[in-house]
N, C-alpha and C positions, 0 to 999 in steps of 0.2 A: 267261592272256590278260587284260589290260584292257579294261576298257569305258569307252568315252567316253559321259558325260549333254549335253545338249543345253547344259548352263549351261557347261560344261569349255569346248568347242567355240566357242561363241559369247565366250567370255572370250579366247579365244586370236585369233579373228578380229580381235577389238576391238586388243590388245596387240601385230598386227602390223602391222595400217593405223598406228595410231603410232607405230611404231618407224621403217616407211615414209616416213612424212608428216614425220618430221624429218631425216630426208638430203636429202629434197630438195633441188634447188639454191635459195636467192632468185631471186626473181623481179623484173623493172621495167615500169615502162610503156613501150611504145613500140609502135612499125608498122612492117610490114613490107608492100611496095609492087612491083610490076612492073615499073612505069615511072614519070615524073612525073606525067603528066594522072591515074592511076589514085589520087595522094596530093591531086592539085588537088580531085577529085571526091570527098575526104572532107569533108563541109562543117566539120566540126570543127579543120582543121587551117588556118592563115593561107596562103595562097598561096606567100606569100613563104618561107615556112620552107620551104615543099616545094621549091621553088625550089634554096633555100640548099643543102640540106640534101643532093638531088640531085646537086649540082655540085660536093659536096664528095664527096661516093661516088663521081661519076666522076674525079676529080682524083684520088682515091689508088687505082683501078684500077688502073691500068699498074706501079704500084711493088708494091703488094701484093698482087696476082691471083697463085696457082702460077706458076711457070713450067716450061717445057718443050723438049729439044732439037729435037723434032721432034711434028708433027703428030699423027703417030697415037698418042703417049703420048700426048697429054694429050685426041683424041677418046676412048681406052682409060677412061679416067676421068672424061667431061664428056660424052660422046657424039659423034656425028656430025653434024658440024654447028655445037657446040656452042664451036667454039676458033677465036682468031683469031691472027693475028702481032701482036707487043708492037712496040709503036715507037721498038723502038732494036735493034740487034744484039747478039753475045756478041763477046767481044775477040777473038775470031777470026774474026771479021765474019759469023757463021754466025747463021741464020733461030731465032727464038726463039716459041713459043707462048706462048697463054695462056686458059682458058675464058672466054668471052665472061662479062659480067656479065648474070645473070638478076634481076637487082631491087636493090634496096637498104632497110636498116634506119637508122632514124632514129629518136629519143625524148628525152625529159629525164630527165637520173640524177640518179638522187636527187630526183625532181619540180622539180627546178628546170628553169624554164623557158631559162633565159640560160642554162643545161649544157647544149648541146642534141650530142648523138652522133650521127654518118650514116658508115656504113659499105656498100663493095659487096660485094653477094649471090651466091652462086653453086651449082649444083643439080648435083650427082653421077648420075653411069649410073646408080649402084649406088642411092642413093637419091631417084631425081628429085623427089617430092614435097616433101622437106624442104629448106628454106632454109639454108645454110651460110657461114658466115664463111672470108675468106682465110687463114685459120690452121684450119678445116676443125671447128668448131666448130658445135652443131645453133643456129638461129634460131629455126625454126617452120616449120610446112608453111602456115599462112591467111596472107590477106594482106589487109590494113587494122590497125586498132588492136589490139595483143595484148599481151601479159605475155612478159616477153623472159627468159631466161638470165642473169644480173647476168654468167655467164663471157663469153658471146658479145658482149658490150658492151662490150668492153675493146677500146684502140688497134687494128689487127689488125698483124701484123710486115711490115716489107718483103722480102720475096726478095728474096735477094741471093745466090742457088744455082737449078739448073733441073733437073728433076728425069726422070730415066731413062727409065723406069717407071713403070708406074700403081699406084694405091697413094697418089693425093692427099697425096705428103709422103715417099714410103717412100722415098727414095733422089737425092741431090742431087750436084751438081758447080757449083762457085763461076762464073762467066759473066762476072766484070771490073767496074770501074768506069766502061766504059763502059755498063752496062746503069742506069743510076742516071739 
């Protein structure tokens, strides 16, 4: 039988926090936000940006949010309450869901200010506290100025499928070009 000394032990804690600390993902600046008054009331941030930045989150909602054939899939996965109808139909002229948008993330990548990213938010049954991207990607669970995912920062894709079943992704069927 081996014996571990206190120096063995403590050498090995050291050697797995940084084995840890370098898979991390990169990180960037940004914020994540409720609504707009909650980014105006950051005095750090120019009005206008929040503004901008907001209206560009809700302008790619509708294309980018999941989709859904039916209500209770996408309550299944968003909660009750939590989904609305998308504003357009399937080429079948059939009723399309989608989770309402719970916040939106904004920042500069790469610190520049002129790169400025805004994307809408969206909060799972399964894990309501955390903040998620329309590709279902984690954000953060605070909300004001944070250290973002460099993944979740990225474009998010547009649905162009609506999906069965819950499972935020697990299963699609194409819905037409009129959904565009």
């Amino acid at each position: 039988m081996k014996r571990w000394n206190a120096a063995s032990v403590v050498g090995m804690v050291g050697v797995s926090a940084i084995v840890l600390g370098a898979c991390e993902e990169p990180k960037v600046e940004g914020a994540i936000f409720d609504n707009l008054q909650q980014c105006i009331d950051d005095r750090g941030i120019p009005s206008d940006q929040c503004k901008k930045s907001y209206e560009n989150a809700r302008s790619q909602h509708a294309s980018v949010a999941p989709k859904y054939t039916s209500e209770q899939d996408c309550q299944a996965d968003f909660g009750a309450g939590k989904c609305e109808q998308a504003p357009y139909r399937s080429s079948t002229g059939g009723s399309i869901f989608m989770p309402m948008m719970a916040g939106y993330m904004m920042g500069s990548f790469m610190g520049r200010r002129s790169s400025v990213f805004s994307q809408p938010l969206y909060r799972s049954a399964r894990d309501p506290k955390t903040y998620r991207t329309a590709d279902n990607r984690a954000a953060g669970s605070a909300t004001g100025r944070t250290l973002i995912a460099r993944s979740a920062t990225g474009r998010p894709s547009v649905k162009s499928s609506t999906i069965r079943r819950g499972g935020f992704g697990a299963s699609g069927r194409r819905f037409g070009s009129s959904a565009t």
